[in-house]
C-alpha positions as CSV (number, residue, x, y, z in Angstrom):
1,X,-85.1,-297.8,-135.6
2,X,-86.5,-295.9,-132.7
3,X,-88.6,-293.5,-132.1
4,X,-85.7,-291.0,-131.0
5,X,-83.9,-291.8,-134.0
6,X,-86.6,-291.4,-136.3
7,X,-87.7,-288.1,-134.7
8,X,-83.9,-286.7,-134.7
9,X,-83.9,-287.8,-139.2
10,X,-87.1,-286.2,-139.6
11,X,-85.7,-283.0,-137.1
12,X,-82.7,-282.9,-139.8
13,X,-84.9,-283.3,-142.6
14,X,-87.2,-280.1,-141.8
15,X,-84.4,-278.1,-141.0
16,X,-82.0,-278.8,-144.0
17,X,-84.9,-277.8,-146.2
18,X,-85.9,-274.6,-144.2
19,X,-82.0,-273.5,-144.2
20,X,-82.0,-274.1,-148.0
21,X,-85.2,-272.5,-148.8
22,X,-84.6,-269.5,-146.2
23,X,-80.9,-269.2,-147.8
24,X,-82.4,-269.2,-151.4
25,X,-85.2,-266.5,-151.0
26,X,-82.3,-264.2,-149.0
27,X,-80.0,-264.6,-151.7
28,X,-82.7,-263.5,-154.0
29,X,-83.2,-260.3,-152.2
30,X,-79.9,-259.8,-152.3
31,X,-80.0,-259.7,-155.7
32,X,-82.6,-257.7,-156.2
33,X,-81.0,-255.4,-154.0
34,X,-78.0,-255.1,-156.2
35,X,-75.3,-257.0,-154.4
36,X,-73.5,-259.2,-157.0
37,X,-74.3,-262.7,-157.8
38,X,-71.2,-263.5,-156.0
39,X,-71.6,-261.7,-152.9
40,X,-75.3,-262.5,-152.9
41,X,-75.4,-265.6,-151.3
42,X,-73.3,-264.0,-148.0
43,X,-76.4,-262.2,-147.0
44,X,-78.2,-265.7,-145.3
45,X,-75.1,-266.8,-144.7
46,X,-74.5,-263.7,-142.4
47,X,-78.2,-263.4,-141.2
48,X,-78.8,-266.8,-140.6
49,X,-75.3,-268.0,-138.9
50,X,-75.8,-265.0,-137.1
51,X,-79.3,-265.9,-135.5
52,X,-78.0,-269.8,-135.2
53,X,-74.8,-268.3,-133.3
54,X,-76.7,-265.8,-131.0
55,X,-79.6,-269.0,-130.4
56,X,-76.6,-271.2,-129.1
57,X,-75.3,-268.9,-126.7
58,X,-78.9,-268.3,-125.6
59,X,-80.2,-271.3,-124.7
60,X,-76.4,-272.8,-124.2
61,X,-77.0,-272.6,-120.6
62,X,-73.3,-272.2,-119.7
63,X,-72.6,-268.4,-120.7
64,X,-72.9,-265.5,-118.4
65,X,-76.4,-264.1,-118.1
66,X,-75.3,-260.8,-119.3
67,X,-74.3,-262.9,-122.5
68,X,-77.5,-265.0,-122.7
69,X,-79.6,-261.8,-122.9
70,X,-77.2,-260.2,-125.0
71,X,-77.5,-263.1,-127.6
72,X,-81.2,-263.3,-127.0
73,X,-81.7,-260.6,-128.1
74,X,-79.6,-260.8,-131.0
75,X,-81.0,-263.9,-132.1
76,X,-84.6,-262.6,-131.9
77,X,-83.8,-260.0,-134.2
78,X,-81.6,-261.7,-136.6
79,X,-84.3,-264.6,-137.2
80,X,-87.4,-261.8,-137.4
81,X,-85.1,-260.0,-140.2
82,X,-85.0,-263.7,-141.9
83,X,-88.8,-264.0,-141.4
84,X,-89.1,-260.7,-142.8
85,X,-86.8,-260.5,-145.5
86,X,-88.2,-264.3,-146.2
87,X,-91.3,-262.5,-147.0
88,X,-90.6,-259.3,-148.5
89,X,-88.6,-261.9,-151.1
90,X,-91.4,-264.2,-151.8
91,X,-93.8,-260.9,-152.5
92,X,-91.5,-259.3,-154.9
93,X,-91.1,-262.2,-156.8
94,X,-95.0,-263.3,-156.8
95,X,-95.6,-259.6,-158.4
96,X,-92.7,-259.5,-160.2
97,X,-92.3,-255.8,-158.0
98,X,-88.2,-254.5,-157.2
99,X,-87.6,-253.4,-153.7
100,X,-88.5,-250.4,-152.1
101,X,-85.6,-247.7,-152.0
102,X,-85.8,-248.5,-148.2
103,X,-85.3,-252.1,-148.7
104,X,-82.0,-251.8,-150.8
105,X,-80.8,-248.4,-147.8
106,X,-81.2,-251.4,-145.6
107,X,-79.4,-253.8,-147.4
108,X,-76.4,-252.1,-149.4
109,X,-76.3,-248.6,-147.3
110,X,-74.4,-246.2,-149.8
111,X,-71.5,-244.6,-148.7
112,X,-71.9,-240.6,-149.1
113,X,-71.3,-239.2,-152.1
114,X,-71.2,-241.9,-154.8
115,X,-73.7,-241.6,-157.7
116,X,-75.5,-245.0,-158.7
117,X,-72.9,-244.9,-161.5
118,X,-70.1,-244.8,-159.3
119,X,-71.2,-248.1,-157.2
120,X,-71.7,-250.2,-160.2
121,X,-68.5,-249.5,-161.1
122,X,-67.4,-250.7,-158.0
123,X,-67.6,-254.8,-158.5
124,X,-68.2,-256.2,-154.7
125,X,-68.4,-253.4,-153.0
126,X,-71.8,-253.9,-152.0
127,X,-71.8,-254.3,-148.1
128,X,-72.7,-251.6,-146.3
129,X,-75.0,-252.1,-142.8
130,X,-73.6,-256.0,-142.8
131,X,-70.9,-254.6,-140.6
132,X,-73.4,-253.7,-137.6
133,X,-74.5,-257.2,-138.0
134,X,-71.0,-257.9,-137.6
135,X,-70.1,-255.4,-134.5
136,X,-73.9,-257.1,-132.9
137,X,-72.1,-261.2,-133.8
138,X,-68.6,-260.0,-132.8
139,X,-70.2,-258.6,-129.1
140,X,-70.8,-262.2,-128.0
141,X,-67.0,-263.0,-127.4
142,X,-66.3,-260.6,-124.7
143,X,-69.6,-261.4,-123.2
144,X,-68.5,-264.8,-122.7
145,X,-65.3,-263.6,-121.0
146,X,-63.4,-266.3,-122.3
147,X,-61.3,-264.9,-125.4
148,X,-60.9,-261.5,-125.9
149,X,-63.6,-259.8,-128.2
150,X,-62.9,-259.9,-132.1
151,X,-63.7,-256.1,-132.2
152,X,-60.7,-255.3,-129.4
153,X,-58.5,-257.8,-131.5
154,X,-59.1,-255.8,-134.7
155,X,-59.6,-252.1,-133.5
156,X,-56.5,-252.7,-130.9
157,X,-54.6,-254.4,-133.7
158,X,-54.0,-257.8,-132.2
């Protein structure tokens, strides 16, 4: 075996256990948050696909530079809010602490109005700022230019 090859295995090794670990301590928080166990596990799915997708644009080398900084930027602050939330996860559960109410505001923004009561009786409704990571993922495509923008598509209605 060569050295590339054994560097490239080793490469996949490391990162298929930092994905699962990250993607473990995120879904935790999550939970602690209040999302349900099955929506939990979308929250490093979302955070983390978005910081891989804004990282490939970003050093891609073949999108616009508008996009590049664009996704940059978007990447930095998606994998800083893993690093974070990484964190704040492992500390909660080494102290057996919950969240701060600023944590869960973050994570499942309320909608006005509804009394803690009310959103547990809403099953899966827990989602509430994921859609500005959304609107920040979805920005990419029309700064590539190529296709049209997934926000035009769904605001516009196709």
């Amino acid at each position: 075996m060569s050295a590339r090859r054994a560097l490239a295995a080793l490469l996949a090794v490391v990162a298929t256990a930092a994905a699962v670990l990250s993607f473990a301590a995120l879904r935790d928080l999550a939970l602690l948050c209040g999302f349900s166990r099955g929506l939990a596990w979308l929250l490093p799915v979302v955070v983390d696909a978005g910081a891989a997708a804004g990282s490939l644009v970003w050093l891609g080398g073949s999108a616009p530079v508008r996009a590049r900084r664009f996704a940059r930027a978007l990447a930095l602050v998606l994998l800083g809010s893993s690093v974070a939330a990484n964190a704040l996860s492992h500390g909660l559960a080494a102290y057996g602490m919950r969240p701060a109410w600023w944590v869960v505001v973050l994570w499942d923004w309320p909608r006005g109005g509804e009394s803690p009561r009310q959103r547990d009786e809403l099953p899966g409704d827990r989602f509430r700022v994921l859609p500005l990571l959304f609107g920040g993922v979805a920005q990419l495509q029309p700064c590539l230019g190529e296709l049209p923008g997934i926000v035009e598509y769904v605001v516009g209605g196709g």
